[in-house]
VEXPASE-844085 format. One record per atom (N, C-alpha, C): x, y, z; residue in one letter. Coordinates in steps of 0.05 Angstrom, whole numbers, plus 5000, padded with zeros to 4 digits. Example, Ala and Ser with C-alpha at 12.3 -4.5 7.8 and 13.67 -1.06 7.14 Angstrom:
2
526448865156A;524649105156A;526449345156A;525749555142S;527349795143S;525850015157S;
END
This chain:
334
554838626605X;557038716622X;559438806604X;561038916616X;562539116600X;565138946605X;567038926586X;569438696600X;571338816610X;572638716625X;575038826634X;576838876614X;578239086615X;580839226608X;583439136619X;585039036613X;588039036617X;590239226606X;592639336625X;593639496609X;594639416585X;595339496557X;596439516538X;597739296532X;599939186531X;602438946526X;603139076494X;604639276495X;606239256464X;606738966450X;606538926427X;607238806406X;610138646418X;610938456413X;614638346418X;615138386391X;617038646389X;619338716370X;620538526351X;619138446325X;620538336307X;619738496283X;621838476263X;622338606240X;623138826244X;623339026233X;622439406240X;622739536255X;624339686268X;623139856269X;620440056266X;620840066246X;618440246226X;616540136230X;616139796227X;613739676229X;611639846247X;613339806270X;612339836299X;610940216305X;611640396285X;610340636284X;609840666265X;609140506246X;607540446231X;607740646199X;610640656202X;612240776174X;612140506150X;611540306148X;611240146132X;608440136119X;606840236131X;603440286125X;602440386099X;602640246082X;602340406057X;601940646053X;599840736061X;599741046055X;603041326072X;603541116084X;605741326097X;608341216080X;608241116051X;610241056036X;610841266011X;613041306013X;613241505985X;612441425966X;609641595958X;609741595918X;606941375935X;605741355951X;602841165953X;601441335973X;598541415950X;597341615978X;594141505981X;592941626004X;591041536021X;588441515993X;586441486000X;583741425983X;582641675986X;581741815967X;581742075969X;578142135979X;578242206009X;575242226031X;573342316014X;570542196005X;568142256003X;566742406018X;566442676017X;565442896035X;562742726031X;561742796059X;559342656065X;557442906087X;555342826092X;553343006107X;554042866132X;555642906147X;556342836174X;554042856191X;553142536200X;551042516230X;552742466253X;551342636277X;551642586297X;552242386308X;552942256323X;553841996346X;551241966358X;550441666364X;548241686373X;548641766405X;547341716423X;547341766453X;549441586462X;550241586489X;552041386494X;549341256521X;548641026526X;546640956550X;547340916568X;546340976591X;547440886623X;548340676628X;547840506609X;549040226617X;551340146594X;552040286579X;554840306565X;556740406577X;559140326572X;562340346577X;562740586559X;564940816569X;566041016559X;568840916553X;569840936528X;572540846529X;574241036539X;577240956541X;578741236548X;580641156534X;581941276512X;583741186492X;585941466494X;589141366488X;590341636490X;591441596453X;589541666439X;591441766416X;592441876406X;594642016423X;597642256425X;598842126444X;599042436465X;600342366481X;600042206510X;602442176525X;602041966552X;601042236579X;598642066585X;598442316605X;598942316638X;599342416646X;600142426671X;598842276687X;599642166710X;598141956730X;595542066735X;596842336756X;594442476778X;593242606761X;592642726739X;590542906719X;589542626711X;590042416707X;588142236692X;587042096716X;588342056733X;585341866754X;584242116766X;585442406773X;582342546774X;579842586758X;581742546739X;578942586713X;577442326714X;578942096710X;576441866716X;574541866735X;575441976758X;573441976776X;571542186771X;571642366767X;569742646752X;567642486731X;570042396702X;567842346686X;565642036701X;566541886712X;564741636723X;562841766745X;563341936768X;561642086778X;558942276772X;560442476747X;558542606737X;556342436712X;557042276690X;555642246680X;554141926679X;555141736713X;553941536710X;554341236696X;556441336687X;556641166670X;559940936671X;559640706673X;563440616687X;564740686661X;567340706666X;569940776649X;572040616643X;572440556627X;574240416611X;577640436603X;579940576617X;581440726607X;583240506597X;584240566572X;585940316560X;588840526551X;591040526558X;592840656566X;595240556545X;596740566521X;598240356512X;601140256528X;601640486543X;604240506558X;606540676542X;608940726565X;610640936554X;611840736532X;613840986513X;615240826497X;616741086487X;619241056472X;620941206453X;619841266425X;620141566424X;619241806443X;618141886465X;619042036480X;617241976500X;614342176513X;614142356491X;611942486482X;609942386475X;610442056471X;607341956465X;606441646471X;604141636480X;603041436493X;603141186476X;605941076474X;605340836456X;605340846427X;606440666413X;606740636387X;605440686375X;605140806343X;602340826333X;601040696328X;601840416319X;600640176310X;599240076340X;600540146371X;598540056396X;596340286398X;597240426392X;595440676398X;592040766381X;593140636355X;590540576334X;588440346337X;591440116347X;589039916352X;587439926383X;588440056404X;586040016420X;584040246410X;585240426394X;582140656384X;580140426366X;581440346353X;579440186337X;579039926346X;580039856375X;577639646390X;576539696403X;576739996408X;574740086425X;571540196415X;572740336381X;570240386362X;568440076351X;569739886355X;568739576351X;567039436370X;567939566392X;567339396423X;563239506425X;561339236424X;559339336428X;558439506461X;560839396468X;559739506499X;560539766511X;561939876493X;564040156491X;561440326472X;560540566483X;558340796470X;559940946462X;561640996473X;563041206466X;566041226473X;568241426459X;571441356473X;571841676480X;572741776500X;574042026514X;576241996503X;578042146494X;581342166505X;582142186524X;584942086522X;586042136549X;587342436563X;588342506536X;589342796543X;590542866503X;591243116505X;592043196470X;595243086475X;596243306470X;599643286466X;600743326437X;601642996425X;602943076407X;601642736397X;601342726365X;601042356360X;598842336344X;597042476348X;594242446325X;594242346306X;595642546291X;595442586252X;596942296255X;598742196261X;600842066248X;598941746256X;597441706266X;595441326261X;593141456254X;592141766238X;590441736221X;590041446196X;592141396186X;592241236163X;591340946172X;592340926199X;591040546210X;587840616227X;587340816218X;583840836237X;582040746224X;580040476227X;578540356208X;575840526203X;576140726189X;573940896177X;571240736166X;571740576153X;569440296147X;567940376172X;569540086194X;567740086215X;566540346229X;567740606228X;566240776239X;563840826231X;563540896186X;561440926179X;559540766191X;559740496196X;558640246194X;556840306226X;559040366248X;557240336271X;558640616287X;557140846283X;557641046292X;557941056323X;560641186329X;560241256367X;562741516368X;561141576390X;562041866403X;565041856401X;566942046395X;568942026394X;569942366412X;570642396427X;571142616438X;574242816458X;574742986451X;577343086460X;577743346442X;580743466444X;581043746435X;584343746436X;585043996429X;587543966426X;589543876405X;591243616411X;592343506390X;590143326379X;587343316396X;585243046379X;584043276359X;584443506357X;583443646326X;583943386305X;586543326299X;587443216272X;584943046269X;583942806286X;582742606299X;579542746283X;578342966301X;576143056296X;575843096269X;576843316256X;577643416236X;577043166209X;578143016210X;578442766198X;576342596199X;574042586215X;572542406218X;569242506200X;568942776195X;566842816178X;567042796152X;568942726147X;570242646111X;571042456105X;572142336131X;572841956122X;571141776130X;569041896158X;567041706174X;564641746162X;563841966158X;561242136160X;560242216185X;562342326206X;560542226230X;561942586243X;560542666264X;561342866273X;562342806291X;564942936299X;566442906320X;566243056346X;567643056369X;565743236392X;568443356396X;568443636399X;571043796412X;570243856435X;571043776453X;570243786476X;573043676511X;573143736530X;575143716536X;576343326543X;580043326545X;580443076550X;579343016582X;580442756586X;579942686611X;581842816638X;584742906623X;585842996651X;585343206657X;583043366639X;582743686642X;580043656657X;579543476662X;576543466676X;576043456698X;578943386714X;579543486747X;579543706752X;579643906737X;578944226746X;577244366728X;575544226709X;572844306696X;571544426717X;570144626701X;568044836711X;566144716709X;563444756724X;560544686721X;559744636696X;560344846677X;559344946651X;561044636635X;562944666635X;564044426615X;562444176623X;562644116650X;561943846655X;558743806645X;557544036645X;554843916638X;554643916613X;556244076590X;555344026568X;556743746562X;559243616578X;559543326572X;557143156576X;555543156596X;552743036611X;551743036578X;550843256582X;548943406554X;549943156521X;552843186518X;553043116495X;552142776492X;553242626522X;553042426519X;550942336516X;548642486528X;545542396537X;545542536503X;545642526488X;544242586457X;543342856451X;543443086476X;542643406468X;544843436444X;543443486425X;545443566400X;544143856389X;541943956422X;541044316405X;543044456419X;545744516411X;547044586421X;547245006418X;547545076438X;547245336434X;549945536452X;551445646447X;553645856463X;552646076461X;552246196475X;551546446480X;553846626482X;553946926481X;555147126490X;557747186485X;557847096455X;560447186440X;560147496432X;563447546431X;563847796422X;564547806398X;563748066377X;563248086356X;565148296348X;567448216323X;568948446317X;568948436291X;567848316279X;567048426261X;563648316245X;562448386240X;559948386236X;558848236223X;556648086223X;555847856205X;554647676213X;552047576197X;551847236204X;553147036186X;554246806199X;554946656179X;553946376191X;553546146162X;552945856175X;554345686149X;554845496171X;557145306155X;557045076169X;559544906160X;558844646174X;562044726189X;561944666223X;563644796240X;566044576242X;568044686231X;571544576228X;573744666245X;574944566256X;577744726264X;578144616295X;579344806316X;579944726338X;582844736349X;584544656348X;587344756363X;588644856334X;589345176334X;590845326307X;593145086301X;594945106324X;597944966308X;597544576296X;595544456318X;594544246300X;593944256275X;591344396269X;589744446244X;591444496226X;594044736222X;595744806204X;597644596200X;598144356221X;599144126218X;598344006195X;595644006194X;594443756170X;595243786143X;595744136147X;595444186113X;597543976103X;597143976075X;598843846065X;598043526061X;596743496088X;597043136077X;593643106074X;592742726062X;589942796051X;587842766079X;587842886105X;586442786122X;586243206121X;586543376114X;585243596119X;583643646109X;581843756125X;578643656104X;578443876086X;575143956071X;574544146057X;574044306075X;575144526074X;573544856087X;571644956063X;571844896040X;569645086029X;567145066039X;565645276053X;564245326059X;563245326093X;565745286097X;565845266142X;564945506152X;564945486178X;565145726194X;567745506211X;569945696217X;572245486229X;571845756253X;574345526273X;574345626306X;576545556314X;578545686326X;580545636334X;581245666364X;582945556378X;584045606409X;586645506408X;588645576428X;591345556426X;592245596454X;594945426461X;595845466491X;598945546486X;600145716497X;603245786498X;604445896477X;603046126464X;603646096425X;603946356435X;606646516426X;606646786426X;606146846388X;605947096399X;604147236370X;605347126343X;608047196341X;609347146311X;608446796299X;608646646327X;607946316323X;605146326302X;603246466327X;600046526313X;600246576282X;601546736284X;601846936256X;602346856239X;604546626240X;605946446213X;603346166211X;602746146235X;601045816227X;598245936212X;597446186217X;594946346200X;595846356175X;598146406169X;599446506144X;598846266132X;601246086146X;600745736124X;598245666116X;596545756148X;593245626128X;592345756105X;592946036109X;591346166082X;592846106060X;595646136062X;596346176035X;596145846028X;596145756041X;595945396025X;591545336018X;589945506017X;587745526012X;586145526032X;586645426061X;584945276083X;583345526085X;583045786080X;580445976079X;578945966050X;579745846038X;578345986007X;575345936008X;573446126011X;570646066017X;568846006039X;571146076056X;569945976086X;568146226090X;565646206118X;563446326118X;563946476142X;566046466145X;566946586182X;568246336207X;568946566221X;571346466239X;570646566275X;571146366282X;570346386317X;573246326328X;573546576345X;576946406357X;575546436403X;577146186402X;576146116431X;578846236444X;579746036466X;581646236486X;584646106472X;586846356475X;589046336468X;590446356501X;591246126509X;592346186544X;595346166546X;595646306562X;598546256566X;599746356541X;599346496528X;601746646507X;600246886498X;600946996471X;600047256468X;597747386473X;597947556482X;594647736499X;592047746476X;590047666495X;588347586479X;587147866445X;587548146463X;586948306449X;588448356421X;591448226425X;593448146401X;592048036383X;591247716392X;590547526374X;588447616368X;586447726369X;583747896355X;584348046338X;586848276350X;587548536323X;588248296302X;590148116316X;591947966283X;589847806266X;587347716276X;585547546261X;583647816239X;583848006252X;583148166238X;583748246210X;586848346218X;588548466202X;588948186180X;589348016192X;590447816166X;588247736148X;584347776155X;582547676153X;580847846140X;582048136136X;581248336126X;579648376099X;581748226080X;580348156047X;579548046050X;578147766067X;576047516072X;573847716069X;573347896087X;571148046097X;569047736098X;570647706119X;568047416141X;567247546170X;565247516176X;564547526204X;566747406220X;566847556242X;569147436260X;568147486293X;569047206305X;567247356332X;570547246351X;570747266378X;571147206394X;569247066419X;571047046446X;569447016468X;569146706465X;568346486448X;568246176442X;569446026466X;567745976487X;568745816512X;569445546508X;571845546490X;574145246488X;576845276492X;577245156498X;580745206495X;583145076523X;583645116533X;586045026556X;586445086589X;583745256584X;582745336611X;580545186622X;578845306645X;578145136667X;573945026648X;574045236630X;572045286615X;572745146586X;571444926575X;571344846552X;569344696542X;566744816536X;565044616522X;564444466500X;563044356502X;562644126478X;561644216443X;563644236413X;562044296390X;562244046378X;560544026366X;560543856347X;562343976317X;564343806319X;566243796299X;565443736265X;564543846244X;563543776230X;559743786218X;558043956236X;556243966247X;555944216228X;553744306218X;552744556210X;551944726229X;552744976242X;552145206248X;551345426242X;550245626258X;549245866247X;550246036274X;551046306267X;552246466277X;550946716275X;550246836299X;548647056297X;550047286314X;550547456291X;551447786305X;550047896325X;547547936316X;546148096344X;546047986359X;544447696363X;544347466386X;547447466398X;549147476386X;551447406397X;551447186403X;551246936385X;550646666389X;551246586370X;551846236374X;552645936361X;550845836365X;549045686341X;547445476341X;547245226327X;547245026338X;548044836327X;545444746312X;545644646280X;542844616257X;542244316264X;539944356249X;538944016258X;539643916226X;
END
């Protein structure tokens, strides 16, 4: 049996400030840095079983009432399975669900808990990168489980094939799953039940090429977040993918800039960009991936059904792909 959940109870406030968002954490101390990630051959998550608990962890931001109990009811409906949502509660700032130090530890009692297969997010926002440093990477190597979301959970994903060995799932949160399309919800079914032959069809091709890599990336202004600190992984040799919500062009333009000129392309095998909504027109963001991507001369496709709309399916974060021009297809390698 799966145990009950209670909401959150923050910590009672002694010492710190800082303690409590977890600015005292060694690695977030000046002049002391993280253990530098053992690139590893990232495996899959195993299946999550019908008779396992889905966690629902918010590691960003606080999400709204009515988008999160529709989504509970969707994800417990569609894939069978009861739900777990462990919520830390509001707090200052108010962009994010709970302190970092509450926010890490129910992720990592939820990656502990034998009765938990797997953890959903609750929604992206803002909060990831910053309880990278308290996420017990040990235990993940140790007992692999599904970890899944998009958005601000890039940092999250991103991070887990170089510190876990484990592939991460980009795939949508829970409050976006009250107005999921057919197509998303089954490739959630799909991921949980262990289909890992994952295949997208019917990308558009602008510029020409096959390429295969091990597949990186996911929300642009996240990803360009990491640079700099030691949780951005290696791109040598990716095929990366990007999607973005409310970003007019010049935004696009500068967070592309930071990645390249700080290395995040050097050697990459090609680039998939999914939907850019709500800000600059999609045909923009294609010329500009072009134009800036020009001396790469990488395959470049569009069309990638992820991103902020009603359509977002499931990649494996970290996962070797192959990318085919003619097919006009993503395939996920064994």
């Amino acid at each position: 049996m799966c145990a009950t959940r209670l909401r959150y109870a923050p910590p009672k406030i002694e010492g710190t400030y800082h303690d409590h968002f977890g600015l005292s954490t060694p690695y977030l101390r000046s002049g002391t840095r993280m253990p530098e990630p053992v690139r590893k051959k990232a495996m899959f998550p195993p299946p999550v079983p019908k008779t396992a608990c889905l966690g629902v962890s918010a590691p960003a931001g606080m999400p709204a009432p009515e988008p999160l109990k529709a989504g509970l009811t969707v994800l417990s409906a569609r894939t069978g399975r009861r739900v777990i949502p462990e919520i830390p509660g509001p707090v200052w700032p108010p962009h994010l669900a709970g302190l970092e130090s509450a926010r890490a530890d129910v992720l990592n009692r939820m990656l502990a808990d034998p009765d938990i297969g797997g953890v959903i997010c609750a929604r992206g926002g803002f909060g990831s990168l910053a309880i990278l440093p308290q996420i017990n990477w040990t235990q993940l190597t140790a007992h692999p489980k599904l970890i899944m979301g998009f958005s601000d959970i890039t940092a999250l994903l991103n991070a887990l094939p170089d510190r876990a060995g484990v592939v991460g799932i980009h795939g949508p949160v829970v409050t976006q799953l009250g107005d999921a399309d057919d197509r998303t919800l089954a490739s959630v079914t799909a991921i949980l039940d262990g289909d890992d032959m994952i295949q997208i069809p019917g990308l558009r091709v602008l510029r020409y090429g096959d390429c295969e890599g091990r597949l990186l990336g996911g929300n642009l202004a996240t990803f360009a977040s990491m640079v700099g600190t030691p949780f951005f992984p290696d791109t040598e040799g990716a095929v990366l993918f990007f999607e973005d919500v409310g970003e007019p062009l010049y935004r696009i333009d500068r967070m592309l800039l930071q990645l390249m000129l700080a290395g995040g392309f050097d050697g990459i095998r090609g680039i998939l960009l999914g939907d850019f909504t709500d800000g600059a027109p999609v045909a923009d963001v294609a010329q500009l991936f072009l134009l800036r991507t020009a001396l790469l001369d990488v395959p470049l496709f569009s069309g990638l059904p992820v991103g902020h709309g009603t359509t977002n399916v499931c990649l494996p974060v970290g996962a070797r792909v192959f990318v085919c021009s003619e097919k006009r297809c993503l395939t996920c390698l064994p």
